[in-house]
mmCIF file as gemmi writes it, N, C-alpha and C atoms, coordinates in Angstrom:
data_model
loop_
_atom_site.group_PDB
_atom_site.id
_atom_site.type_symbol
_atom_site.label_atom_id
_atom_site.label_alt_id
_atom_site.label_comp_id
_atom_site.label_asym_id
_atom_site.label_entity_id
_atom_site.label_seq_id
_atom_site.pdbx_PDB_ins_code
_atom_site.Cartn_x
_atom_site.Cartn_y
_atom_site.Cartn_z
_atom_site.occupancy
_atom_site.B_iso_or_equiv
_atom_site.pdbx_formal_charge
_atom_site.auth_seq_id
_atom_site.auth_asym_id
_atom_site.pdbx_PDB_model_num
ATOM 1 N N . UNK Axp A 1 ? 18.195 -76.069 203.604 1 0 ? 1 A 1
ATOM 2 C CA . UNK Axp A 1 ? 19.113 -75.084 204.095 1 0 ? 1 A 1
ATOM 3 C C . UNK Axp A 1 ? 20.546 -75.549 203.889 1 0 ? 1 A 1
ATOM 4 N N . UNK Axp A 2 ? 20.475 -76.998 204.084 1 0 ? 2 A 1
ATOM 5 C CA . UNK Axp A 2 ? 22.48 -77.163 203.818 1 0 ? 2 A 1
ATOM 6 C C . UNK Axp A 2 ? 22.884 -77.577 202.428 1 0 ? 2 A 1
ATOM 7 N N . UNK Axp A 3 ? 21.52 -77.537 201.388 1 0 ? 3 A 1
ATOM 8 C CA . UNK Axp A 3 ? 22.085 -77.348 199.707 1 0 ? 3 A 1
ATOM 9 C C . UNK Axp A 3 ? 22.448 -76.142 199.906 1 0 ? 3 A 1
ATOM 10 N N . UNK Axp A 4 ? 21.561 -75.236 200.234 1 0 ? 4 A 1
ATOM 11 C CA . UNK Axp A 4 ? 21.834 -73.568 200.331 1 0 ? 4 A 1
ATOM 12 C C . UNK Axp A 4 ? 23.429 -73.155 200.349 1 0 ? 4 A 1
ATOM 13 N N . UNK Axp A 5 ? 23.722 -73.635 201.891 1 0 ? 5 A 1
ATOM 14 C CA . UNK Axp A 5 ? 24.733 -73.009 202.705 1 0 ? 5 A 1
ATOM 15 C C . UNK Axp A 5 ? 26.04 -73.901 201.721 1 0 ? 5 A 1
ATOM 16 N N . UNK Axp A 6 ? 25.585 -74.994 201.299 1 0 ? 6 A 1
ATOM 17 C CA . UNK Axp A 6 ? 26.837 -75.892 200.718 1 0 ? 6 A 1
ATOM 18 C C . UNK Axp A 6 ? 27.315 -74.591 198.974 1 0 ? 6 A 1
ATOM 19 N N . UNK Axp A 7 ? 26.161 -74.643 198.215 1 0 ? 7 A 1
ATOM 20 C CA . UNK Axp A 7 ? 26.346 -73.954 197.008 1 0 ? 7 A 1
ATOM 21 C C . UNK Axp A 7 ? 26.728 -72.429 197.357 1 0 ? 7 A 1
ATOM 22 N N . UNK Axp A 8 ? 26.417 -72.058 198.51 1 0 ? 8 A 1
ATOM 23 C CA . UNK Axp A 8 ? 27.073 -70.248 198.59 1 0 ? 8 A 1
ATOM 24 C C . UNK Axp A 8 ? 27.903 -70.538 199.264 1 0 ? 8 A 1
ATOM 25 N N . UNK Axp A 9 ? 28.769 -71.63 200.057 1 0 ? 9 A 1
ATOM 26 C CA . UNK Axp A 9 ? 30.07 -71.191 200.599 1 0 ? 9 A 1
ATOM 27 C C . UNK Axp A 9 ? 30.845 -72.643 200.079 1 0 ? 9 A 1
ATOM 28 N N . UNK Axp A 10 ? 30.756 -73.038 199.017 1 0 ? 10 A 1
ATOM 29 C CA . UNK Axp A 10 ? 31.4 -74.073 197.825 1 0 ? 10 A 1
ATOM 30 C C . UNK Axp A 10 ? 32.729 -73.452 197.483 1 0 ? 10 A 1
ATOM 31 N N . UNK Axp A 11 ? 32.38 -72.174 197.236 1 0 ? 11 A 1
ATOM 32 C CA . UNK Axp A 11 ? 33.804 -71.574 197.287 1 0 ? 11 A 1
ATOM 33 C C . UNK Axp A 11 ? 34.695 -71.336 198.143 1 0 ? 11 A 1
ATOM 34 N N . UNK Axp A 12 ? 34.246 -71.462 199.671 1 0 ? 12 A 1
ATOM 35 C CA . UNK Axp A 12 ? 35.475 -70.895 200.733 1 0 ? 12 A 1
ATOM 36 C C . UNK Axp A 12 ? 35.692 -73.13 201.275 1 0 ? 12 A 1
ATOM 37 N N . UNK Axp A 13 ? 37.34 -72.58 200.564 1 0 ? 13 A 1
ATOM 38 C CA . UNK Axp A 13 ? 38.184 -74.03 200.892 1 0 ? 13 A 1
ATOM 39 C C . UNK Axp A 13 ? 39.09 -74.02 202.002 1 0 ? 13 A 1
ATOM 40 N N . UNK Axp A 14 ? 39.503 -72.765 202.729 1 0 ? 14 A 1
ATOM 41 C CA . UNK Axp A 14 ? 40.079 -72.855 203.959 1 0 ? 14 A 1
ATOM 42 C C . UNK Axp A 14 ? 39.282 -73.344 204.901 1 0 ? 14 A 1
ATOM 43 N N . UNK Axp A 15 ? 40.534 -74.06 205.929 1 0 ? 15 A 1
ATOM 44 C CA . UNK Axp A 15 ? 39.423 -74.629 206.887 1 0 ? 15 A 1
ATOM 45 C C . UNK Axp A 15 ? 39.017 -73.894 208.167 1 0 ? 15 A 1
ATOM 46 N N . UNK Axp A 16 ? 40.07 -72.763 208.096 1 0 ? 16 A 1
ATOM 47 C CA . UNK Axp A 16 ? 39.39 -71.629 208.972 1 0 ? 16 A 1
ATOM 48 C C . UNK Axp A 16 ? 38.459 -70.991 208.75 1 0 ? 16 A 1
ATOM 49 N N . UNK Axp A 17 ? 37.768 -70.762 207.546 1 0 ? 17 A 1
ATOM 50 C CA . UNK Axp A 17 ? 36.31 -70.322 206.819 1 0 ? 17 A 1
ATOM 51 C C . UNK Axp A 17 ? 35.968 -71.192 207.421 1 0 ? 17 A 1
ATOM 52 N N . UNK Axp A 18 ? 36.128 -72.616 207.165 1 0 ? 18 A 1
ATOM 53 C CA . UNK Axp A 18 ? 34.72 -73.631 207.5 1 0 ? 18 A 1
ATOM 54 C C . UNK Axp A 18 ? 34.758 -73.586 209.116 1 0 ? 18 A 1
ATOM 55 N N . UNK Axp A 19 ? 35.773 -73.358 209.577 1 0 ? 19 A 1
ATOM 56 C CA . UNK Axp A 19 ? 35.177 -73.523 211.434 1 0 ? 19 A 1
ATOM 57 C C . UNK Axp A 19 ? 34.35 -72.505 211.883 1 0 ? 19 A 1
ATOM 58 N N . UNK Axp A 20 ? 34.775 -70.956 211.055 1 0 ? 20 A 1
ATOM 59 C CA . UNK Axp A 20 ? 33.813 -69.849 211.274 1 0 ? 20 A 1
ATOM 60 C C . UNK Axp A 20 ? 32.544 -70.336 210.903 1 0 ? 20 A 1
ATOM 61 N N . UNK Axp A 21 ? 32.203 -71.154 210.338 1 0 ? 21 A 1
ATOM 62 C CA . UNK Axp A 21 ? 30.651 -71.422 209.322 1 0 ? 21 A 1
ATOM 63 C C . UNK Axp A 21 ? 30.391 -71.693 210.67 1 0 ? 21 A 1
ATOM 64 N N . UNK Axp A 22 ? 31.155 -73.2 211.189 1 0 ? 22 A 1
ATOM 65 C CA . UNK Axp A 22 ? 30.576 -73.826 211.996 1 0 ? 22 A 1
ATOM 66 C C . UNK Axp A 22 ? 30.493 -73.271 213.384 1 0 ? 22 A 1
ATOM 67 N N . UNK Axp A 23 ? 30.888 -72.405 213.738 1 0 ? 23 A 1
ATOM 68 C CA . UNK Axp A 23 ? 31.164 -71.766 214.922 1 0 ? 23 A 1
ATOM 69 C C . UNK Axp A 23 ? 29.539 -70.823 214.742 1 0 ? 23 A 1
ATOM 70 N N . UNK Axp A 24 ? 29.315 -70.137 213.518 1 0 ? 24 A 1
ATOM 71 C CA . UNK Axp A 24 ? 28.208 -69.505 213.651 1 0 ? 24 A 1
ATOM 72 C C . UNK Axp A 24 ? 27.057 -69.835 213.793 1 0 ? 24 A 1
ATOM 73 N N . UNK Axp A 25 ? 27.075 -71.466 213.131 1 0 ? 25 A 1
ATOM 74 C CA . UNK Axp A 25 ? 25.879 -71.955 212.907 1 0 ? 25 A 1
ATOM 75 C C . UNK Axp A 25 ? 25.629 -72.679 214.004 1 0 ? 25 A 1
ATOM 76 N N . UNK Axp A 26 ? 27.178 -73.011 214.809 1 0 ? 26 A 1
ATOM 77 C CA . UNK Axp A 26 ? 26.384 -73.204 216.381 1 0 ? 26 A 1
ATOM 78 C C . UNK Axp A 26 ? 25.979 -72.457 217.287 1 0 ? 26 A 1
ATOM 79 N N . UNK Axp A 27 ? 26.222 -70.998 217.049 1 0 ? 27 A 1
ATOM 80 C CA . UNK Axp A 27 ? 25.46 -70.262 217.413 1 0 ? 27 A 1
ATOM 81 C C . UNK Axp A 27 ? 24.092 -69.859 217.407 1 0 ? 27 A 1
ATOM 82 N N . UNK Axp A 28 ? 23.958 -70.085 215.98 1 0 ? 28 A 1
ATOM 83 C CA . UNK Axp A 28 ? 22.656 -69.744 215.886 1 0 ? 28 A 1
ATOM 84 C C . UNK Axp A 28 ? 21.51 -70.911 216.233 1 0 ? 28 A 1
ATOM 85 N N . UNK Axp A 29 ? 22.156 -72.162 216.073 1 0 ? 29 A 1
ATOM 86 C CA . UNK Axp A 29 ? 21.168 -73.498 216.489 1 0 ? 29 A 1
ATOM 87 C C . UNK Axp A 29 ? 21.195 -73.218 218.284 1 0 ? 29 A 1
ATOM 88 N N . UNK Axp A 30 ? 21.74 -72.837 219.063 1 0 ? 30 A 1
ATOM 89 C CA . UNK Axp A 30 ? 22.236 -72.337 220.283 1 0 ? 30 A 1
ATOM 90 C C . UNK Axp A 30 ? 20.758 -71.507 220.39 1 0 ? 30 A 1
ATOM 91 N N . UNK Axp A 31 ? 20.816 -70.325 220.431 1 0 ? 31 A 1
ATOM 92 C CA . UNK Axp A 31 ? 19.854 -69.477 220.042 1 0 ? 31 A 1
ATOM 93 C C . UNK Axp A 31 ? 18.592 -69.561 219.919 1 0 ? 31 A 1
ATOM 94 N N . UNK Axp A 32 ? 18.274 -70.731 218.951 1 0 ? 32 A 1
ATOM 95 C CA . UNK Axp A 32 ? 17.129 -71.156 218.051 1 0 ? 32 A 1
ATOM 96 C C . UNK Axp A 32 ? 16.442 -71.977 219.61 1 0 ? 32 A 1
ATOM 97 N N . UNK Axp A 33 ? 17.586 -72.839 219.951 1 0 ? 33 A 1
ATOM 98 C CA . UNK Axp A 33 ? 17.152 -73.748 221.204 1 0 ? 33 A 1
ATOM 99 C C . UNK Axp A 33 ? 16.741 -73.595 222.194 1 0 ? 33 A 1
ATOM 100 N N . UNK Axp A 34 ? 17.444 -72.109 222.862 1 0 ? 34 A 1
ATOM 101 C CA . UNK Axp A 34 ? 17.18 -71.507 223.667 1 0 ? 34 A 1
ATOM 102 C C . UNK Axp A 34 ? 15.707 -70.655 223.796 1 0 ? 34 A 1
ATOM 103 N N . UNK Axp A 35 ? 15.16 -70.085 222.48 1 0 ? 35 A 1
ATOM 104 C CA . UNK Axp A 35 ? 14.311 -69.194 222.176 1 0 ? 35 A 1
ATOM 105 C C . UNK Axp A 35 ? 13.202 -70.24 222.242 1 0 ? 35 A 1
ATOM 106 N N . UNK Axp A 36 ? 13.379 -71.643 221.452 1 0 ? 36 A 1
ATOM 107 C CA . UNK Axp A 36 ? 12.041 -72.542 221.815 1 0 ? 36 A 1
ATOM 108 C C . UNK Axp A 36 ? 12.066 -72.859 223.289 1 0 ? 36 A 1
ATOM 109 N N . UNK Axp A 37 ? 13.119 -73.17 223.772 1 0 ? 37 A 1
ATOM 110 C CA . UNK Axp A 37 ? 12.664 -73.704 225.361 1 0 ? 37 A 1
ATOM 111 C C . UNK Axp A 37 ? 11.701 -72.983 225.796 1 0 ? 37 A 1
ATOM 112 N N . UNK Axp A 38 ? 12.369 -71.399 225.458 1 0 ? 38 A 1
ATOM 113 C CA . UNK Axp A 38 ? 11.518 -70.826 226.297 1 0 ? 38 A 1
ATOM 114 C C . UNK Axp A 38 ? 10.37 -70.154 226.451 1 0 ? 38 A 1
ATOM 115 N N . UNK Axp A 39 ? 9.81 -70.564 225.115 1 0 ? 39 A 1
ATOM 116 C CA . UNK Axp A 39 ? 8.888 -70.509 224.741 1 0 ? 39 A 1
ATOM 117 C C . UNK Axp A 39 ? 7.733 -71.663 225.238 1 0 ? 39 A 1
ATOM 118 N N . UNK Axp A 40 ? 8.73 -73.228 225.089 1 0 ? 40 A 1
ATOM 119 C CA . UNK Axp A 40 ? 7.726 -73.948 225.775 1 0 ? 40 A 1
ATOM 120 C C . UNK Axp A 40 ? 7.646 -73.91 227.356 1 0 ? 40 A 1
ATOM 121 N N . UNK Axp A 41 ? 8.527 -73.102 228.26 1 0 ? 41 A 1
ATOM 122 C CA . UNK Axp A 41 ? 8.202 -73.444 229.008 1 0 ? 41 A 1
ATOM 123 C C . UNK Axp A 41 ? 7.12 -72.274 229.378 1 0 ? 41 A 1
ATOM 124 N N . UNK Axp A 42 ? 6.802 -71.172 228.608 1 0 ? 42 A 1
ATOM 125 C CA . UNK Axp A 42 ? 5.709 -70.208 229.362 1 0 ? 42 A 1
ATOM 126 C C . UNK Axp A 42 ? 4.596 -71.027 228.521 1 0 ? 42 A 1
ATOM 127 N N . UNK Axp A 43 ? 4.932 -71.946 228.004 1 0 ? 43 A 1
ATOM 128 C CA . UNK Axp A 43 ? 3.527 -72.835 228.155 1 0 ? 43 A 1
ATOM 129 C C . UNK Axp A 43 ? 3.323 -74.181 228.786 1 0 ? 43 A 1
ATOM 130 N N . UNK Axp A 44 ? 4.408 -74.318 229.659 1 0 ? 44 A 1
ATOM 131 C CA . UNK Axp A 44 ? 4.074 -74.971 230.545 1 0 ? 44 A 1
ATOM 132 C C . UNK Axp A 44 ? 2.669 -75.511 231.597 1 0 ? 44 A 1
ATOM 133 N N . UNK Axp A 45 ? 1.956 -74.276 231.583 1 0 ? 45 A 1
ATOM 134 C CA . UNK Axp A 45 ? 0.782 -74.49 232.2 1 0 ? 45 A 1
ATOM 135 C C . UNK Axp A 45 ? -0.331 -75.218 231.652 1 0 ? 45 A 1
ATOM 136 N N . UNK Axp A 46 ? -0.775 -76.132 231.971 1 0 ? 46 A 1
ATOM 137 C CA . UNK Axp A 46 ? -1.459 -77.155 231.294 1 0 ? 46 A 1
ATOM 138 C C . UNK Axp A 46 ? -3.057 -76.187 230.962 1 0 ? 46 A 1
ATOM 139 N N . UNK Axp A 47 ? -3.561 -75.859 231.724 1 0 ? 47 A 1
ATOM 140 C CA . UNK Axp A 47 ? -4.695 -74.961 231.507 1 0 ? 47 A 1
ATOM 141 C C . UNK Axp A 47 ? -4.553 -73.462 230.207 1 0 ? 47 A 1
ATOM 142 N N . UNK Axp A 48 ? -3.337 -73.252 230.326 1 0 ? 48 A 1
ATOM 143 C CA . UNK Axp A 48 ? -3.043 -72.173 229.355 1 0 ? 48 A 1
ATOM 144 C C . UNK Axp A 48 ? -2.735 -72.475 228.376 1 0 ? 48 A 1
ATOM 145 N N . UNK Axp A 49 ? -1.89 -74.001 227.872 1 0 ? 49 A 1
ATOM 146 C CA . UNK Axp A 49 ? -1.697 -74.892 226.786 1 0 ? 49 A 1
ATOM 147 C C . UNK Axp A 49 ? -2.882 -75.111 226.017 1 0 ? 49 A 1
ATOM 148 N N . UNK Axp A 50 ? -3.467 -75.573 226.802 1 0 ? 50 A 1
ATOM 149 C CA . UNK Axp A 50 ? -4.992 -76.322 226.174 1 0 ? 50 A 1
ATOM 150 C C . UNK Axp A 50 ? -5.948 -74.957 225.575 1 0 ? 50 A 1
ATOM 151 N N . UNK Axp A 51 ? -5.582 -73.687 226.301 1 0 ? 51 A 1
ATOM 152 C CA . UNK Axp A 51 ? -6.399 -72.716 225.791 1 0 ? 51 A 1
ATOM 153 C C . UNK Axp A 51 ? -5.587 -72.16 224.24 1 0 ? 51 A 1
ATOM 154 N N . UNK Axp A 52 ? -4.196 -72.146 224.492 1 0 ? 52 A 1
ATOM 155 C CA . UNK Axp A 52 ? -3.205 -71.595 223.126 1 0 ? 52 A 1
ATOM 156 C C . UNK Axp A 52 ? -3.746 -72.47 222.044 1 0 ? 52 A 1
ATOM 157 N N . UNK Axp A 53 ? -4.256 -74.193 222.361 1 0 ? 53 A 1
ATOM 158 C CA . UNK Axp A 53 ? -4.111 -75.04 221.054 1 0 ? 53 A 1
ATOM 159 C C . UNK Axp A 53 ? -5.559 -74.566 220.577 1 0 ? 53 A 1
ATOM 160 N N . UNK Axp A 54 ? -6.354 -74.827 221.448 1 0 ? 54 A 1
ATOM 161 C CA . UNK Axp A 54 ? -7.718 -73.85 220.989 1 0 ? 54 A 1
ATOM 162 C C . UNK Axp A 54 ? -8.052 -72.797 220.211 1 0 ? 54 A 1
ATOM 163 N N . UNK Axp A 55 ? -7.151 -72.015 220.612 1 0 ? 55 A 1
ATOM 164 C CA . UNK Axp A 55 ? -7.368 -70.428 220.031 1 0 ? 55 A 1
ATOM 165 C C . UNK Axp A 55 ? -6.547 -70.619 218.186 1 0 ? 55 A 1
ATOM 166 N N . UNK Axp A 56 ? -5.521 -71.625 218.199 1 0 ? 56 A 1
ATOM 167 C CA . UNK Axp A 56 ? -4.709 -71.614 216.957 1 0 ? 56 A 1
ATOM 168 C C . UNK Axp A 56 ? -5.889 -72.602 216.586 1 0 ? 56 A 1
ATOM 169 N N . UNK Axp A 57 ? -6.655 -73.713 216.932 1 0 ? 57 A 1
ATOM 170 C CA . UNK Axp A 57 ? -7.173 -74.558 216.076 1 0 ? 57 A 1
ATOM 171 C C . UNK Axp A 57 ? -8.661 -73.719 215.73 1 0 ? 57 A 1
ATOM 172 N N . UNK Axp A 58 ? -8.945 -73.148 216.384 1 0 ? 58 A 1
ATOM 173 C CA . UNK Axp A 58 ? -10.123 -72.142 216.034 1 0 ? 58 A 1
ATOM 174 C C . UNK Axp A 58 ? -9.758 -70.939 215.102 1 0 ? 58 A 1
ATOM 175 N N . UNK Axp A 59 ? -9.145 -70.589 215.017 1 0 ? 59 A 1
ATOM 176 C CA . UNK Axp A 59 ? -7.935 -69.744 213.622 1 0 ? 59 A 1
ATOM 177 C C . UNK Axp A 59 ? -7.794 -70.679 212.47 1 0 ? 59 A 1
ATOM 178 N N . UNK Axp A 60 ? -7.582 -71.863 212.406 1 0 ? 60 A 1
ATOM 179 C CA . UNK Axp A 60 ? -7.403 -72.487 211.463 1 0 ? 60 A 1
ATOM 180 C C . UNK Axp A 60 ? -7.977 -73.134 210.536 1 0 ? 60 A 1
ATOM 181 N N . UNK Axp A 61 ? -9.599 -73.374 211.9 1 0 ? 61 A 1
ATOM 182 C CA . UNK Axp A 61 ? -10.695 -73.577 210.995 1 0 ? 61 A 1
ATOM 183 C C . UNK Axp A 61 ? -11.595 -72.854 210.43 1 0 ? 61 A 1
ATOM 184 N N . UNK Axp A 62 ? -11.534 -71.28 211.121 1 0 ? 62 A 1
ATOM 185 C CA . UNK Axp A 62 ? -11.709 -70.834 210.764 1 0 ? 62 A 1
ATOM 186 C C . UNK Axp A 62 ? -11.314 -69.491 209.361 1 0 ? 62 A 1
ATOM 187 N N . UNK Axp A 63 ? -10.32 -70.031 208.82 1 0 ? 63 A 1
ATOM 188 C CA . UNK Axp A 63 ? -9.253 -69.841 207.787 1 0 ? 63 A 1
ATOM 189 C C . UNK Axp A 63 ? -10.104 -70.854 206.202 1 0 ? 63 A 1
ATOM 190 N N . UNK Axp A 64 ? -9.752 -72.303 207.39 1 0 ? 64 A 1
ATOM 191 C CA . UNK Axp A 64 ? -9.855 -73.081 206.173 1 0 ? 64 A 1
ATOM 192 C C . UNK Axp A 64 ? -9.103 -73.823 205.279 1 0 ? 64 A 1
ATOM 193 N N . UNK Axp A 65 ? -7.554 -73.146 206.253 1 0 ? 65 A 1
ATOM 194 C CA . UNK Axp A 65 ? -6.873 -74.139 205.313 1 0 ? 65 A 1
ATOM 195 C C . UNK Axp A 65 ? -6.082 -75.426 206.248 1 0 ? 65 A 1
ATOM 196 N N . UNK Axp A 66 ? -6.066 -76.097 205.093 1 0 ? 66 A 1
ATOM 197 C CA . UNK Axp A 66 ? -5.444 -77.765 205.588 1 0 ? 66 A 1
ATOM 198 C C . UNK Axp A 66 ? -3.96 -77.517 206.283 1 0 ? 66 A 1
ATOM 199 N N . UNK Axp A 67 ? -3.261 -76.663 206.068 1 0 ? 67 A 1
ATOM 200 C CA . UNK Axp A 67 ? -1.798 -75.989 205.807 1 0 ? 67 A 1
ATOM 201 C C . UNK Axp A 67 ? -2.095 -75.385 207.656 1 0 ? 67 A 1
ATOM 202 N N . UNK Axp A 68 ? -2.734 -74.739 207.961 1 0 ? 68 A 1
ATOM 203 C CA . UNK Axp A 68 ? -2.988 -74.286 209.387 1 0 ? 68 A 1
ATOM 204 C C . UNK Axp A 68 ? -2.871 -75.541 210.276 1 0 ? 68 A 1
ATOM 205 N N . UNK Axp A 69 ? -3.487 -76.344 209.914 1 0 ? 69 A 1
ATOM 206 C CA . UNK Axp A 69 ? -3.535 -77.909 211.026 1 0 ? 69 A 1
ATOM 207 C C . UNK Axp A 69 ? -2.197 -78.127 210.972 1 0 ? 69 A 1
ATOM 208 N N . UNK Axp A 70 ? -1.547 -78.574 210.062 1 0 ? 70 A 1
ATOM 209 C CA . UNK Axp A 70 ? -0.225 -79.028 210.407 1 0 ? 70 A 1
ATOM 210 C C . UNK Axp A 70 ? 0.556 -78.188 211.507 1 0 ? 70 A 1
């Protein structure tokens, strides 16, 4: 992602472009952080955890692929 973001904004040399980059992209890592927390915490429940890893590892073997486990 930051070859990406480096080769499409290679061209913007102000450094007020680059604080907007960075201003957005702490937004969005902001966001990203927030959306996993809270995700782990409605799996917080140890009994409901153990049933989620189940249900994905039973999907996966039953798939077949190596790519699902990870």
């Amino acid at each position: 992602m930051a070859v990406i973001i480096n080769i499409v904004f290679s061209q913007i040399t102000a450094a007020s472009s680059r604080e907007y980059i960075e201003g957005i992209t702490g937004i969005i890592a902001v966001s990203m952080m927030l959306t996993i927390g809270l995700w782990l915490l409605s799996k917080s429940n140890v009994h409901a955890w153990n049933r989620y890893i189940d249900k994905q590892m039973n999907k996966a073997i039953a798939t077949g692929s190596i790519i699902s486990f990870a």
